[in-house]
Wavefront OBJ file of the C-alpha trace (Angstrom):
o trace
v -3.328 -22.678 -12.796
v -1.687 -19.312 -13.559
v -4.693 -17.476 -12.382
v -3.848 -19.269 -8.916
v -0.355 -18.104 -9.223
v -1.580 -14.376 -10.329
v -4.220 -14.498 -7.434
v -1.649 -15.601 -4.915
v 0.348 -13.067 -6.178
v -2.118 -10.359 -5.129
v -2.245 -11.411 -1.879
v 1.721 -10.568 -1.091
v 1.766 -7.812 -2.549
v -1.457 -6.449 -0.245
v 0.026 -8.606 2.537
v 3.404 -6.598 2.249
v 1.562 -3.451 1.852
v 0.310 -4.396 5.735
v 3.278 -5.306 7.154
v 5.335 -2.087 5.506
v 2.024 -0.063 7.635
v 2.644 -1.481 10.643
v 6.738 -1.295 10.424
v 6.128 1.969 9.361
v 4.020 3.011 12.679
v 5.978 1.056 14.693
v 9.540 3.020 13.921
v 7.124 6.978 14.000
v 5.711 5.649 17.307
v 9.143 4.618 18.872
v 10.161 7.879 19.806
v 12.630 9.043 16.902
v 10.458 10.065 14.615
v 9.591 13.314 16.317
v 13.632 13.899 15.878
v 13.208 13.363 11.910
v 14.102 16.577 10.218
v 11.761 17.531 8.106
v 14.108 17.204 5.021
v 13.767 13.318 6.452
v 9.960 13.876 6.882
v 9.257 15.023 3.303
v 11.812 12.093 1.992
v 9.544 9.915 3.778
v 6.384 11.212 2.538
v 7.439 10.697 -0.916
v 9.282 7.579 -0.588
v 6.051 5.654 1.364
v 3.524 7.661 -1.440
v 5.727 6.140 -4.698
v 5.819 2.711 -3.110
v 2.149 2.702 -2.029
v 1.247 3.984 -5.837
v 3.749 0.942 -7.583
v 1.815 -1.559 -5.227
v -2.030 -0.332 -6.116
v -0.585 -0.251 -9.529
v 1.287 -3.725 -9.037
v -2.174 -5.226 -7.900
v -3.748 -3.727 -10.875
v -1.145 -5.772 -13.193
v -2.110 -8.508 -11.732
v -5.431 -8.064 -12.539
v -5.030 -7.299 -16.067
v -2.826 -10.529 -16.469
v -5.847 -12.763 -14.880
v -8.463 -10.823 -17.029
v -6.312 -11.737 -20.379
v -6.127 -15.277 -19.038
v -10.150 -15.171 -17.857
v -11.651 -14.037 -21.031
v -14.544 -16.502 -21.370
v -15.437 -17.144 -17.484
v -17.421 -13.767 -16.426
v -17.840 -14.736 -12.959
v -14.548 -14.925 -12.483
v -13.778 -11.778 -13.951
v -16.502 -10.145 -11.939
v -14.622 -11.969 -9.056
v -11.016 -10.514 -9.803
v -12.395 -6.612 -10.362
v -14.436 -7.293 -6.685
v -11.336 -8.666 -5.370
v -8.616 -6.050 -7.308
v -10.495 -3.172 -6.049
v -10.609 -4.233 -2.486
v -7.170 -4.954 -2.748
v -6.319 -1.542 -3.946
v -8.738 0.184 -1.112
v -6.773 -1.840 1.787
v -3.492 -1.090 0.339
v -4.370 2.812 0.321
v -5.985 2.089 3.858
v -2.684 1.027 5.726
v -0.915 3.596 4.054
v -3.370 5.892 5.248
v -2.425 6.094 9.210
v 1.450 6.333 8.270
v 0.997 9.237 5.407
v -0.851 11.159 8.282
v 1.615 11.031 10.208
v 4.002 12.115 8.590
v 1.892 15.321 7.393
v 1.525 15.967 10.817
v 5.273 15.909 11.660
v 5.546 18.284 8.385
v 2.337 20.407 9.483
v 3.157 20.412 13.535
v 7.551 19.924 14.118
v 7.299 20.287 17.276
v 4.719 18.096 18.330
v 5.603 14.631 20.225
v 9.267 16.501 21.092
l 1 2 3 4 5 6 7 8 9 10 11 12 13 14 15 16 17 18 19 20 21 22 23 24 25 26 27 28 29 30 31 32 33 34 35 36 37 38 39 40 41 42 43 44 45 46 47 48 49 50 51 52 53 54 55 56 57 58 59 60 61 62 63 64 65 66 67 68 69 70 71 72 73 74 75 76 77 78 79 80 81 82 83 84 85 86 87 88 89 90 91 92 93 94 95 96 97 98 99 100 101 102 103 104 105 106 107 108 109 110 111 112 113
């Protein structure tokens, strides 16, 4: 039952993790973002890097709660680590194209201008 819960859990945090990536590319491929000062572009760096860390690390929580729950049942376990480090991969994944840009703002200003 709580394993359910925990495993459903996962899911929205990974699921937000995709929608905050495509939000995210959406507003830096609208047309201000090339405007962003690069005070803004650094904030933004750090801010989407510290929220894409808590929600690998969030993910990873919920695997240790499932584990503690799981202690007999090996496939299972087997099946949350498979499943925990996929989920951790995809997070870092969509993360990926919108931490690129940003370097890229911070590496090139002028670029898209």
């Amino acid at each position: 039952m709580w394993e359910e819960r925990i495993w459903s859990l996962a899911n929205g945090i990974t699921g937000f993790a995709l929608v905050q990536s495509l939000v995210a590319g959406y507003a830096f491929g609208k047309g201000d973002f090339p405007k962003m000062s690069t005070g803004g572009a650094i904030m933004s760096l750090v801010l989407l890097g510290v929220i894409t860390v808590a929600q690998i690390y969030a993910v990873h929580t919920c695997y240790r709660a499932a584990i503690s729950l799981l202690q007999t049942d090996r496939v299972a376990q087997d099946l949350w680590t498979r499943a925990t480090l996929g989920r951790q991969i995809a997070i870092g994944f969509f993360a990926l194209a919108p931490l690129l840009g940003i370097v890229g703002k911070l590496v090139n200003p002028e670029a898209g201008s």
